[in-house]
Structure formats: structure tokens, C-alpha cells
C-alpha positions in Angstrom: -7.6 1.3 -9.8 -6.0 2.6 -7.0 -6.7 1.9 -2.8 -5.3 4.3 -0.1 -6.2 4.9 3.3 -7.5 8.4 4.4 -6.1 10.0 7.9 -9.4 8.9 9.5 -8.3 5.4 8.6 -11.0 5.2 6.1 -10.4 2.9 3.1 -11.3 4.8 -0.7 -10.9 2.2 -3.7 -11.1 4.3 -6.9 -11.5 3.2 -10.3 -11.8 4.8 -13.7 -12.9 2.8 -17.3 -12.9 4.1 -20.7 -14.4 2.4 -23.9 -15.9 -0.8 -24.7 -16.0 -2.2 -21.5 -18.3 0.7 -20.0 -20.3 0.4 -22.8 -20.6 -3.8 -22.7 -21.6 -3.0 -19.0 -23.5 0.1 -18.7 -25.3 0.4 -22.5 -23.9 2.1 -26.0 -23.9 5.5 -25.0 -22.0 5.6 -22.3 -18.0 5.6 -22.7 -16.4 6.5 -19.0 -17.2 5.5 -16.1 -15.3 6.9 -12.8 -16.5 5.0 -9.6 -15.1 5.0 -5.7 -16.1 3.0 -2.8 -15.8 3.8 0.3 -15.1 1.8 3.4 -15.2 3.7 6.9 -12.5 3.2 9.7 -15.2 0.8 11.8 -15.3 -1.7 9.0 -11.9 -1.9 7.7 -11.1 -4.7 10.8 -14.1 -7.0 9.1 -12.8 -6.6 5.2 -8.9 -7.3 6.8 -10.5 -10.1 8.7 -12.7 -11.1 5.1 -9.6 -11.2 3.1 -7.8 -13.5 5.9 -5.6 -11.3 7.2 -5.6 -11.0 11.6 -6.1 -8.0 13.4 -3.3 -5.2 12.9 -2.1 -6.8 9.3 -2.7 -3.8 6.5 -5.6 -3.7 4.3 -4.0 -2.7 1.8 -1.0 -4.9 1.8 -3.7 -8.0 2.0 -5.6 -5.8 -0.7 -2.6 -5.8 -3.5 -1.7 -9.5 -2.7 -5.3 -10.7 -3.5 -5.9 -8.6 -5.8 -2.9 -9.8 -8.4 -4.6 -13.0 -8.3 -8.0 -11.8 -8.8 -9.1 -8.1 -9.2 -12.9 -8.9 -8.0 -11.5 -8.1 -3.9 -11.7 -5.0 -5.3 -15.2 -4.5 -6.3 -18.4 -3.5 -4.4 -19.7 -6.9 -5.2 -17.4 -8.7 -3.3 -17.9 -6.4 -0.7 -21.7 -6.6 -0.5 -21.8 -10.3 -0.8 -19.3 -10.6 2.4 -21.5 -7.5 4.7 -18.4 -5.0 4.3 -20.2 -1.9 4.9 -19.2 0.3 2.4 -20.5 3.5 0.5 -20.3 3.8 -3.4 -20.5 6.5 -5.8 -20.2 7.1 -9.7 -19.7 8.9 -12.7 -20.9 8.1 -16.2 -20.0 10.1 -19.3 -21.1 10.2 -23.4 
């Protein structure tokens, strides 16, 4: 997975599975999956704020530091279940 920060100050969190994991999750057939999630420059203060950081501290600094503990802050779930606005998109494969 990776998370960078566009120049619009956009946040994209992109992620890319291969194997038996896609195919526990998403059925037999499928073998890749390559996902993203976007969350716009207007929300970024309210996922900073969700993942305790203050106003001004760097999403993705607070980002990697919760995420070595526990790589769900990095999944749309935990976004939608805390109102983070975000977009997502994916990509499965044979």
C-alpha cells in the first residue's frame, strides 16, 4: 500500500493484492485486485482529527504511525464507519 498527498492536498491511498487473499475475499476467479481511495483536500482535517492528530499535524505521518500497529486506518471501512468522505475505486483481474 502506499498514501501520498496530491498538489491539491488531496489524500490517494493505493493498494494492490495478488493470490489467495483476492480470491478468499472477492470469489475463485478473481486473482488481483488493484484498489485506491480517495480523500479530497476538505476532508483530510476530519481523518487528521479521526486518527488523533490536531490541526496542522500530517496525515500521513499520523497515517504510517497507526498504521504499523494496525493496517485497518487504511481501509475504506474505517473510513466509512468514522464519516471520512472519501471516493473509491477498483480493479479486479482473472
Amino acid at each position: 500500500m502506499e498514501a501520498r498527498l496530491t498538489e491539491d492536498g488531496d489524500l490517494i491511498i493505493e493498494g494492490h493484492d495478488i493470490g489467495p487473499s483476492v480470491q478468499r475475499f472477492w470469489g475463485a476467479r478473481f486473482r488481483e485486485c488493484e484498489w485506491a481511495i480517495l480523500v479530497r483536500a476538505a476532508n483530510v482535517p476530519q481523518l487528521v482529527a479521526v486518527l488523533g492528530g490536531s490541526k496542522g499535524d500530517d496525515v500521513l505521518s499520523l497515517l504510517s504511525s497507526q498504521y504499523s500497529d494496525d493496517e485497518r486506518y487504511l481501509s475504506k471501512t474505517f473510513l466509512d464507519e468514522r464519516a471520512v468522505l472519501n471516493e473509491f475505486w477498483n480493479r479486479l483481474s482473472y
